[in-house]
C-alpha positions in Angstrom: 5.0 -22.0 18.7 4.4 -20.8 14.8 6.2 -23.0 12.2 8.3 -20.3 10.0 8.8 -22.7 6.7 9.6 -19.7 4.6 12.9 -18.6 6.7 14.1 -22.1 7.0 14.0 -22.5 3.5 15.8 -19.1 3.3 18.5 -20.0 5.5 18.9 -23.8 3.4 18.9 -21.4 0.5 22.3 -19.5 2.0 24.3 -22.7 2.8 23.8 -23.7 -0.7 26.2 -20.6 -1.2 28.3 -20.4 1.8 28.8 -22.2 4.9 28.0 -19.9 7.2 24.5 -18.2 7.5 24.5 -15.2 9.8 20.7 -14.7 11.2 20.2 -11.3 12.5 16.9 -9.6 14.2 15.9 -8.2 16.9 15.5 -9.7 20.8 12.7 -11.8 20.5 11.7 -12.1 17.3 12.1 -16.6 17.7 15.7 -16.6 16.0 16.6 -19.5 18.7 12.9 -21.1 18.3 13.8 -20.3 14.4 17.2 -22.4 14.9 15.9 -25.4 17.3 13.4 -26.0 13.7 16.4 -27.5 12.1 16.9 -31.1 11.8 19.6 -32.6 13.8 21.1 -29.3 14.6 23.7 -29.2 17.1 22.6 -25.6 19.6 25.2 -23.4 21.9 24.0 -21.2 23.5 26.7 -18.4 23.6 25.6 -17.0 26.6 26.5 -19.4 29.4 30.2 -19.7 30.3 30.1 -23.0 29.6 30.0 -23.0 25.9 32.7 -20.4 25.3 34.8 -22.6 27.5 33.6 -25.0 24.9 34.7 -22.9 22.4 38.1 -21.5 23.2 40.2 -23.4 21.2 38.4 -23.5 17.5 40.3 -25.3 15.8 39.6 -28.3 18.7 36.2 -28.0 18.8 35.2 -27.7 14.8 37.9 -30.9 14.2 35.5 -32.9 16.6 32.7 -32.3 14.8 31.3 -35.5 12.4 31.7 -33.9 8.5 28.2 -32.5 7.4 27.3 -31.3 10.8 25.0 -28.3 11.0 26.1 -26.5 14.7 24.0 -23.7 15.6 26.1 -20.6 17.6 23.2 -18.9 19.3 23.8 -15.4 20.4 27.9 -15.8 19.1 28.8 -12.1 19.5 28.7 -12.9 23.8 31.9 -14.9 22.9 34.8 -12.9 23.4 36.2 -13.1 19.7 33.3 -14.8 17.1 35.3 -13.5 13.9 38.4 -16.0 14.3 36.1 -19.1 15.2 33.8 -18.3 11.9 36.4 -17.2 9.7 38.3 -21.1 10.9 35.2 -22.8 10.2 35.0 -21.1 6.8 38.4 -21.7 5.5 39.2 -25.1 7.1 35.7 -27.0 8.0 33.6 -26.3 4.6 32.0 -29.2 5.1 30.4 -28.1 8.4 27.0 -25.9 7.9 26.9 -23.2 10.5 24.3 -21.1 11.3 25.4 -18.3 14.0 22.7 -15.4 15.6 23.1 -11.9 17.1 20.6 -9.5 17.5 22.3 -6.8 15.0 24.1 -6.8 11.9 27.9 -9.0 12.0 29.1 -5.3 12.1 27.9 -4.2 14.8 29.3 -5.6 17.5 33.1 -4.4 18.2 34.8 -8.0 19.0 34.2 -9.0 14.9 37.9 -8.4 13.7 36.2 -9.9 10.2 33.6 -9.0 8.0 34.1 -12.6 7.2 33.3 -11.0 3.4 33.0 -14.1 1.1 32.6 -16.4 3.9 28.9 -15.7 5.1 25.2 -15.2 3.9 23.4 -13.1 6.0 19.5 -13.5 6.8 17.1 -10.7 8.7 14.5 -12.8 10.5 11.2 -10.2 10.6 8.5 -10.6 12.5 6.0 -13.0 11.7 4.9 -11.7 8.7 1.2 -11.4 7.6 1.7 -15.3 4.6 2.9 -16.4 8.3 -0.6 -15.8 9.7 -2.1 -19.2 8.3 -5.3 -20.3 10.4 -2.8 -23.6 11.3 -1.5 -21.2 13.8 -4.4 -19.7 15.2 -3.4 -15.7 14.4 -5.2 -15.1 11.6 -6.9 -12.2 12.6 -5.9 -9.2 11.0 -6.6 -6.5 14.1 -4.7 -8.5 16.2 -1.7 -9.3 14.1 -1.4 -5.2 14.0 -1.9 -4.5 17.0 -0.1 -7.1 19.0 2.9 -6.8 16.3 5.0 -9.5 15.1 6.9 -11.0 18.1 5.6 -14.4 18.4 5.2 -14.6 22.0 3.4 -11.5 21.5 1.5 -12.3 18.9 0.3 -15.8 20.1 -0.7 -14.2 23.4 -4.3 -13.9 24.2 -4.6 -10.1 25.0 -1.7 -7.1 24.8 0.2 -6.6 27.7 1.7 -3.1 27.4 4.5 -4.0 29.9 5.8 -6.3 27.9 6.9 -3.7 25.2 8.0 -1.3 28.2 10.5 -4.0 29.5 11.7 -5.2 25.5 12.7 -1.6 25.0 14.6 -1.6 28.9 16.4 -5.0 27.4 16.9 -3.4 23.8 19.0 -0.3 25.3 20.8 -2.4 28.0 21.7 -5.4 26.1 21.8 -4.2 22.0 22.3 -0.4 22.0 24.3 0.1 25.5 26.7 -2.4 25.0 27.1 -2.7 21.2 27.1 0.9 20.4 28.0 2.6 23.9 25.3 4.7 24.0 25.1 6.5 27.4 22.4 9.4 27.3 19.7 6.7 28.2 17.0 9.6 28.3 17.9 11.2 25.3 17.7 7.6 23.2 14.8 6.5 24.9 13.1 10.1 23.3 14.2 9.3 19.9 13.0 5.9 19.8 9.2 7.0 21.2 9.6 9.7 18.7 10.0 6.7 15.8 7.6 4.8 17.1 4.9 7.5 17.1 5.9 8.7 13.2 6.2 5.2 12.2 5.7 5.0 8.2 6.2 9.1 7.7 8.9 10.9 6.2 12.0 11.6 8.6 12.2 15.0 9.1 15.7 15.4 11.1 15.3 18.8 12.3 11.8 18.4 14.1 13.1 14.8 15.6 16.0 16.6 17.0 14.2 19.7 18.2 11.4 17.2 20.4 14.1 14.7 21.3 16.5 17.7 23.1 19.0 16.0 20.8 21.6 17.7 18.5 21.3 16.8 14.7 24.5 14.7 14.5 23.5 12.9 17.7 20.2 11.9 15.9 22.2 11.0 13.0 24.6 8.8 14.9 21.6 7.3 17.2 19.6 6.5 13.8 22.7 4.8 12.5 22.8 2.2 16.0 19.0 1.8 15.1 18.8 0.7 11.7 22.1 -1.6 12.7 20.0 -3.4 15.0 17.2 -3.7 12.7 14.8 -1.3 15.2 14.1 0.9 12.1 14.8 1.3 8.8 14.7 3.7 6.7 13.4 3.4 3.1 14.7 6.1 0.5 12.9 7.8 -2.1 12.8 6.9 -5.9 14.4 9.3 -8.6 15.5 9.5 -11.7 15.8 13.3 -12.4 12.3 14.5 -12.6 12.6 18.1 -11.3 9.3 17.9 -8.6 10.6 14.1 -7.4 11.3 14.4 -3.9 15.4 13.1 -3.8 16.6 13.5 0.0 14.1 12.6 2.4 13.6 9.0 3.5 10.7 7.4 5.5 11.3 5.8 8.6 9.3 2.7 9.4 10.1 0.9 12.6 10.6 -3.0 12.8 6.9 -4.0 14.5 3.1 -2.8 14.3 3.0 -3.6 17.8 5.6 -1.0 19.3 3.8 1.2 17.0 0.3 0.8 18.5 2.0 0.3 21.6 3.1 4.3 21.5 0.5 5.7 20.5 -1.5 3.8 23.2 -4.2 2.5 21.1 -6.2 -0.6 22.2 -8.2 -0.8 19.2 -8.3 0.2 15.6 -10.5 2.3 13.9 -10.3 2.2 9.7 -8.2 4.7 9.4 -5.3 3.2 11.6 -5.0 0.0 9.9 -3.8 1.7 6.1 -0.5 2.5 7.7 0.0 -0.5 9.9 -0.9 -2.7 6.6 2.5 -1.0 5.1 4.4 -2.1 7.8 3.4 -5.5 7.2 3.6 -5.1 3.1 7.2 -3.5 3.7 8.2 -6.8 5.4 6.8 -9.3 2.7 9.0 -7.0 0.5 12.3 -6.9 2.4 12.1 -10.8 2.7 12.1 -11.4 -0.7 14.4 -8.4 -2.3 17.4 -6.3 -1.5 17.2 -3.4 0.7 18.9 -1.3 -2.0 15.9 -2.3 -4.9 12.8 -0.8 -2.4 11.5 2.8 -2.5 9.1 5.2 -1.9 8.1 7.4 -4.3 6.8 11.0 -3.9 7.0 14.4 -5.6 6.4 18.3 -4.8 2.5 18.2 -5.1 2.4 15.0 -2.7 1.7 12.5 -4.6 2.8 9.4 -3.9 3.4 5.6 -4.4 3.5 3.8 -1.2 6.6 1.3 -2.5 8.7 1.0 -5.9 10.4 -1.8 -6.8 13.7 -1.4 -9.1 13.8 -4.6 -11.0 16.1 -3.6 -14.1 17.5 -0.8 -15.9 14.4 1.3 -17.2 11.7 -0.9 -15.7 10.3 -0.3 -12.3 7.3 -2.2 -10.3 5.3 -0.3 -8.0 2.8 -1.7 -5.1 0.1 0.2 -3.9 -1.3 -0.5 0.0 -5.1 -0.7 0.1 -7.6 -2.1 3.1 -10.0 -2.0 0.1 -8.5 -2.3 -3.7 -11.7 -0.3 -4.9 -10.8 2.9 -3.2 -7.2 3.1 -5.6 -8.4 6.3 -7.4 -5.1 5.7 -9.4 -4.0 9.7 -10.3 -0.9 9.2 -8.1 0.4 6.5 -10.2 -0.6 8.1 -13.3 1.7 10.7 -12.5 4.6 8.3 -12.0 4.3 6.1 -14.8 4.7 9.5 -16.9 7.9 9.6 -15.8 8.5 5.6 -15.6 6.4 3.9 -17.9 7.9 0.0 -17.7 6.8 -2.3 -15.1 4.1 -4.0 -13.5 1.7 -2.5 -10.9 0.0 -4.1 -7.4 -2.3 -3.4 -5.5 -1.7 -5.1 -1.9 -4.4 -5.8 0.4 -4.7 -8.0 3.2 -8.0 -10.4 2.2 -7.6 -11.5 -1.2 -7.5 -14.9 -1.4 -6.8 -15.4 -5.3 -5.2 -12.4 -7.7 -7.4 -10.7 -9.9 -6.9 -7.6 -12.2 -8.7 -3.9 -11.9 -8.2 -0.9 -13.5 -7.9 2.0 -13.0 -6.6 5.8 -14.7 -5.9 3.5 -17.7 -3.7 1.1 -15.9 -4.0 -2.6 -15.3 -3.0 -3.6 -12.0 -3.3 -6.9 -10.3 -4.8 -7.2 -7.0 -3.3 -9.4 -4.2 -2.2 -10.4 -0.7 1.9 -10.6 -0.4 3.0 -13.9 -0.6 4.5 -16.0 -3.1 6.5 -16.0 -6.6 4.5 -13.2 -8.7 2.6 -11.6 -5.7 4.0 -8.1 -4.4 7.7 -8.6 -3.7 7.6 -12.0 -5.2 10.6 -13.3 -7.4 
């Protein structure tokens, strides 16, 4: 098992706001292993009939719990109506800490009556992120945190089995996108997703997904929607502020694990120029733990140049964090051309070895080199 300090400090950060802590991620990703870390937890398990018989009658069940008890309501959306036990538990059992998991967003799922707005903190659980991958744990090796992915049971295996992604993405449709979303053209999804997979990190070009998928436009539009839901992919939007060459529409789509991505495109090994684009994924994670969705972009403009991620932080002052396998090969023209246009904020570079920070520069620009991690690295607060 791999100790995950850093989310159970997240999720005692959210009860310190609300009493309710919605953990959300996809199947497999240890959000029950996650739970069962927590001292002196009460666990359901949501699935088995006995619980929601346990459950039926919420107002019974919270009154019988001792004040300051932290229950754990693993997998909540299989009960048939989660919203009226949470929004109770909110309003009349403050005292109680709750901590309830699903494998998409509270939304998702069509038996929440509630957005329980107010009443809830809401925590994505990646996978194991690369600050995770402490010798301790015994999967520090960078190769095999990309290529096995994130997943622990994955992860801590000792060799890739490629039929284990084959029957995660059989559970994913049948469980998460079948029942939760009603999707029915198995095939068709099925496409779309391999399609992701194999375009992982690139800009989303609608058209050409829908033209190789067989798939109309607004069916790739309405499938994309079910997969960023259930945190399969997400899709990180472009940085503008009204430059005239700034690329404004296009997002890129990134999905949730290195490991699917390898997976897809079949590849056993890695050669150096694989690993650049898998080490995004992994940078794009450290960043989404520690910051908004809605404060993360890409930036890119009409002669291709690009930074790999931007970081909003106030009104007129932007970060930006540049991937690199090797910090010396930033040839820094890219950024120049951005910080033209945005001149206020720090700049990183993020690469995988660096034990302790250190400063380069480069086209006239300081920026400090790093691993993500911690308060001041990449994505730190």
């Amino acid at each position: 098992m791999i100790g995950r300090p850093l989310w159970l400090d997240r999720i005692r950060r959210a009860w310190s706001h609300r009493p309710i802590v919605w953990l959300s991620g996809v199947r497999r990703v240890g959000k029950t292993n996650l739970s069962r870390m927590l001292p002196d937890a009460r666990h359901l398990n949501c699935d088995l009939p006995a619980t929601a018989r346990t459950l039926a009658d919420p107002e019974l069940f919270l009154s019988g719990q001792p004040p300051g008890a932290t229950l754990v309501l693993d997998e909540i959306d299989r009960i048939p109506d989660p919203s009226r036990l949470l929004k109770i538990a909110a309003d009349e059992y403050r005292s109680l800490r709750i901590l309830a998991t699903g494998s998409s967003t509270l939304a998702a799922t069509r038996k929440f009556r509630d957005s329980l707005t107010g009443r809830k903190e809401s925590v994505h659980l990646c996978p194991v992120l690369w600050e995770e991958c402490a010798e301790p744990f015994g999967v520090g090796d960078f190769d095999r945190r990309l290529l096995h992915g994130g997943l622990p049971e994955a992860l801590l295996r000792d060799e890739k089995r490629p039929s284990s992604f084959s029957e995660w993405i059989d559970s994913f449709y049948a469980r998460d996108i079948l029942e939760l979303f009603d999707v029915r053209n198995r095939q068709g999804f099925l496409a779309l997703v391999r399609l992701l997979l194999r375009w992982s990190g690139g800009q989303l070009d609608i058209g050409r997904v829908a033209r190789q998928s067989e798939l109309s436009r607004l069916t790739v539009g309405t499938y994309l929607d079910a997969l960023q839901t259930a945190h399969a992919v997400h899709l990180l939007r472009p940085f503008h502020g009204g430059g005239t060459r700034e690329i404004v529409a296009r997002p890129k789509c990134y999905a949730f694990d290195t490991g699917f991505v390898t997976f897809e495109k079949g590849w056993d090994a890695l050669r150096p120029e694989d690993r650049g684009i898998l080490w995004e994924h992994l940078v794009l994670d450290s960043l989404r733990f520690r910051l908004s969705d809605d404060r993360i972009f890409y930036w890119r403009d009409k002669s291709g140049r690009e930074v790999d991620f931007v970081i909003r932080r106030a009104r007129d002052r932007v970060d930006l964090v540049e991937c690199r396998m090797d910090p010396d090969e930033l040839d820094g023209g890219s950024v120049r051309a951005f910080r033209r246009l945005y001149p206020e904020g720090e700049n990183f570079v993020a690469s995988p070895a660096v034990r302790e920070p250190y400063r380069i520069r480069r086209a006239g620009y300081a920026f400090t080199v790093r691993a993500p991690g911690p308060v001041g690295q990449p994505g730190g607060e």
